[in-house]
N, C-alpha and C positions, 0 to 999 in steps of 0.2 A: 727416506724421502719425506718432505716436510707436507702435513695436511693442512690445509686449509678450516679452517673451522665455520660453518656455515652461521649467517649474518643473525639478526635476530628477529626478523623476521621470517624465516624459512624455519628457523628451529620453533614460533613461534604457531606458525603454520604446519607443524609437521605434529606436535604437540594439539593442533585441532584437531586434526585427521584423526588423531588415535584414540579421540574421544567420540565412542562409536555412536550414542544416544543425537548429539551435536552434528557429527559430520552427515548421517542419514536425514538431520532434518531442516540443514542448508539444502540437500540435492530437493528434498521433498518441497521444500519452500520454493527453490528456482524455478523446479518442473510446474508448481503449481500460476505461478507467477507468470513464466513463459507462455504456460496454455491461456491464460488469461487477455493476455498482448497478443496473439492471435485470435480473438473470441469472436472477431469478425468472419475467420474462417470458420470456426467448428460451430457458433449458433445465428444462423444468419435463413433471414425468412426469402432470399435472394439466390437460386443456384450459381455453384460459381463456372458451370460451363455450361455453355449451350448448342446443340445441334436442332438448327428447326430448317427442314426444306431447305437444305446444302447450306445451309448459311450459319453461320457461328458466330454468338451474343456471349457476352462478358459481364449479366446482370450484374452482378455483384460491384461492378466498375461504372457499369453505366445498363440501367437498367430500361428497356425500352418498351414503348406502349401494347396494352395487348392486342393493339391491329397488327402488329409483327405478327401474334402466334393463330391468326382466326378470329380474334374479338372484334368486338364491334365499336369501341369508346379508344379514344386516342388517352389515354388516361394509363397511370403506371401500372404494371403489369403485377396481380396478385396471384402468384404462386401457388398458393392456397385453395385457388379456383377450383373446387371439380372440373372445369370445363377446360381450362388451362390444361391441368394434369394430364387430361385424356388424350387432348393436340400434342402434349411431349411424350406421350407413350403411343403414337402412332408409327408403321413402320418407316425407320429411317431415322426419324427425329429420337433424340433421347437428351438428357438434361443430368447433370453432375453436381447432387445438390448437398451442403453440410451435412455433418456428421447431425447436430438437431437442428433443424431444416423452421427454427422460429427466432427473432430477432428479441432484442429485449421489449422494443417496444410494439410489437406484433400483437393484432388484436384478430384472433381465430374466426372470420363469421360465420365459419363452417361446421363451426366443433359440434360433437355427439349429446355431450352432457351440459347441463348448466355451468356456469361458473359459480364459486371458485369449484371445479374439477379437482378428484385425487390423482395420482400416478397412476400412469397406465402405459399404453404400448408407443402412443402419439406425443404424451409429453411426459417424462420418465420423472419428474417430480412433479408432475401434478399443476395446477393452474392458478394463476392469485384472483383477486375477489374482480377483477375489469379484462378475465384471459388471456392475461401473460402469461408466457413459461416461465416457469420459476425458475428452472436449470440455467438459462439464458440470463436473467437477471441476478440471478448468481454469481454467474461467472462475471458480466460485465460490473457488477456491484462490486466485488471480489478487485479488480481493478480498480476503480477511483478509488479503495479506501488501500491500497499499496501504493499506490503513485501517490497519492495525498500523503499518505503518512512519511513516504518516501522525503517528498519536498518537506514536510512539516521538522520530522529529523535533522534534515539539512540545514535549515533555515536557524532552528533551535541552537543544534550542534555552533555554529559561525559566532551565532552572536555567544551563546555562552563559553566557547571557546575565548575571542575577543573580551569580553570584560573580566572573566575569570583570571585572563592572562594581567590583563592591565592592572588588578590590584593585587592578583599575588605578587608580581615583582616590583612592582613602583612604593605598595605600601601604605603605610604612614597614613597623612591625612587623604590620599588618594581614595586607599583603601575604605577609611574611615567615610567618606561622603560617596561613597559608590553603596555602601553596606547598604545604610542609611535609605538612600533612595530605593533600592533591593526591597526592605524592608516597608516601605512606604506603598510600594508598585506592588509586591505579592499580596498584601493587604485590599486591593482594590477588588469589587464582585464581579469575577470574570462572567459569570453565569448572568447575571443581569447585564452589562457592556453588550455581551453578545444577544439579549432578546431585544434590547434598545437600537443597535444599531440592525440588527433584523428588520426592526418596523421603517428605520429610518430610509437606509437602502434594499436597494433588490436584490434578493438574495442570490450569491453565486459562491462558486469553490474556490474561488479568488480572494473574496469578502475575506471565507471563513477560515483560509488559510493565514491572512492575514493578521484577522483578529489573535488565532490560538498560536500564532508566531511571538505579538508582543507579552505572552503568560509562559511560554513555556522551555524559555532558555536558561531559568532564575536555577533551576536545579543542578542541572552541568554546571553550572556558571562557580556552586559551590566547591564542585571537586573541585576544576582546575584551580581554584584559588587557593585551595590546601597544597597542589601538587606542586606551584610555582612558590611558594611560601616555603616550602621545604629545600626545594630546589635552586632558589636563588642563593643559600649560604655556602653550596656545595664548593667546593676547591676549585672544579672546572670553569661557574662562573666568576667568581674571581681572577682567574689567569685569563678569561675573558675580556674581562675587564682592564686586565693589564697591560692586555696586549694593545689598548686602543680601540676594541671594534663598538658600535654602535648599542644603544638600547634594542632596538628594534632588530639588528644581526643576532643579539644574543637572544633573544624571545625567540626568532624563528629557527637559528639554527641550534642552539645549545639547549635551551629552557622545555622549549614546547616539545621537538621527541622526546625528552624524557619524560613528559607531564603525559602524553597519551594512552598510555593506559589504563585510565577511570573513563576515559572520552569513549575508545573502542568498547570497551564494556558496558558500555551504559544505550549505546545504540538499538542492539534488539530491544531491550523493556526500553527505550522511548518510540520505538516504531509499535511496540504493543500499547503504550498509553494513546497514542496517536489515534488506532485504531478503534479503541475504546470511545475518545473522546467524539470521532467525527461519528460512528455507531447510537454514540447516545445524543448526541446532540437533533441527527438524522429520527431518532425516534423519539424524539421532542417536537418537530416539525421544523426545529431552527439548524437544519445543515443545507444540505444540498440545494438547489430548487426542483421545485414537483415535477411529476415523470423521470427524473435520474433516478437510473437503478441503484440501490445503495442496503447495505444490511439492517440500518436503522431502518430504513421505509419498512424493508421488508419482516421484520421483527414487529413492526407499531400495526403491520397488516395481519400477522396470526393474534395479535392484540385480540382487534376488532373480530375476527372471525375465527374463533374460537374452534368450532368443528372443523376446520382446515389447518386441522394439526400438521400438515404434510411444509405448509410455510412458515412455521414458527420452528419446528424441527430440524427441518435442513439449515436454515439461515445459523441457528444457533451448532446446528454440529458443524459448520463452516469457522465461524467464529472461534469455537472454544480449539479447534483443530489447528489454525492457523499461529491464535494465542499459544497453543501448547508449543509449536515448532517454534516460535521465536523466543520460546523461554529454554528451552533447548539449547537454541543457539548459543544463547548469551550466557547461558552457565557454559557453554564448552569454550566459549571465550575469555570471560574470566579465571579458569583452570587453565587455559592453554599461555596467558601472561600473568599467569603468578610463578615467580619465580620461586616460592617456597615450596613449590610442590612438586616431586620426583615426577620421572618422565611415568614411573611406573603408576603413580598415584592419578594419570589423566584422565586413563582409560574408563569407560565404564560402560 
């Protein structure tokens, strides 16, 4: 009976799996990821169900005044109330509230201790220097800088796919006036661009997606130009080319899967520079705009308050943790498409 020989991408993927260090710390990245994209459920200053005098509220959907629960001010309902609290723990009524029961930008007027607060039983990491939870802003920080970096990757990954491609295979003087300008463009002070256009516009994740879009394609942009440079004298594109088909057929279908594997590897460490970059930039004062939760705020906040070790520490063991799983990844990916190395040599 004749087998089938599986594609190369399943053998490519089967060869990740078996790289134990990598494949534990994909699940560990998604799961952390995941919970992050729910963050509205698990830290949210909003119950998400409600029982008050037979009648059933959906704060977290649509949050309603607290003359619903007994108060006196048509005004949104703060959870936080002692007074609140006691009308939902009356017999009958009861209330179904997050796992940590504070939003990121929830400001406690009830809390026990001063601000910034350490960890205790009410907010498990403790409080930043205006009574946020920090757990909360963590987590939602933890999001914009994966979704950011996400888009940032992507946006990178296009264009330096795209020009990598254009002059490994065109060449010649193509090549030669693409360098050229390459050369010209990475030379420019990113770091100044982005505090000049900070002062100029308002700052947004938009801006600054923006800006570190036009700096940070020039590095892919190298491999694929080595990989199409190599690949264009190959025999397949020649019989390519014999056959009649197009420039642009032979990039997409012949040239570019084979040129993909410095692209796939290079993914994790640019989603780690990504992260690095919006991180530092954020504790510059030139990322995000103020009040978004973000690791650089929260990093440039154990700066300034120094005895609230409990915010410089978590932020950073979040950081070097997340860094650690994507350098993980990207090494079980580059073992897992190298073709020089035995099936046996993946594992570790």
């Amino acid at each position: 009976m004749k087998t089938v020989s599986p594609s190369p991408v399943r053998r490519a993927w089967a060869r990740f799996s078996r790289h134990r260090l990598g494949w534990v710390s994909l699940w560990l990245f998604l799961g952390l990821f995941a919970l992050s994209l729910m963050a509205e459920l698990v830290c949210n200053d909003k119950p998400l169900l409600v029982r008050y005098q037979g009648q059933w509220h959906v704060p977290i959907l649509n949050n309603p005044p607290e003359t619903a629960f007994g108060g006196d001010f048509q005004t949104p309902t703060d959870y936080l109330d002692p007074f609140i609290r006691q009308q939902l723990a009356l017999d009958g009524n009861w209330a179904l509230f997050p796992l940590n029961p504070y939003h990121h930008t929830t400001l406690n007027y009830f809390a026990k201790e001063p601000n910034p607060s350490g960890p205790s039983a009410d907010n498990w990491l403790g409080t930043d220097d205006r009574g946020r939870d920090v757990l909360a802003r963590l987590l939602y920080g933890f999001r914009i800088s994966i979704v950011f970096a996400l888009a940032l990757t992507l946006t990178g990954t296009l264009l330096g796919v795209i020009t990598g491609a254009i002059q490994g295979y065109f060449g010649g003087k193509t090549d030669l006036a693409m360098q050229r300008f390459i050369e010209i463009w990475s030379a420019m002070p990113e770091l100044y661009l982005l505090i000049i256009f900070s002062a100029v516009f308002e700052p947004s994740v938009a801006l600054l997606l923006i800006l570190l879009s036009l700096f940070g394609w020039m590095g892919l942009s190298d491999y694929v130009r080595a990989e199409f440079l190599r690949n264009r004298q190959l025999d397949y594109v020649r019989a390519a080319r014999a056959l009649g088909l197009s420039h642009a057929q032979i990039i997409w279908r012949h040239v570019l899967p084979n040129s993909l594997t410095p692209v796939v590897t290079f993914l994790p460490f640019r989603m780690s520079a990504a992260i690095l970059a919006l991180t530092s930039l954020d504790f510059l004062g030139l990322g995000v705009p103020p009040g978004t939760p973000s690791l650089g705020e929260m990093l440039a906040q154990g700066k300034t308050n120094i005895d609230a070790w409990w915010i410089s520490m978590s932020t950073f063991a979040l950081l070097v943790f997340t860094l650690l799983l994507l350098t993980f990844m990207g090494d079980a990916l580059r073992n897992a498409l190298d073709p020089r190395l035995a099936d046996s040599e993946v594992q570790s």
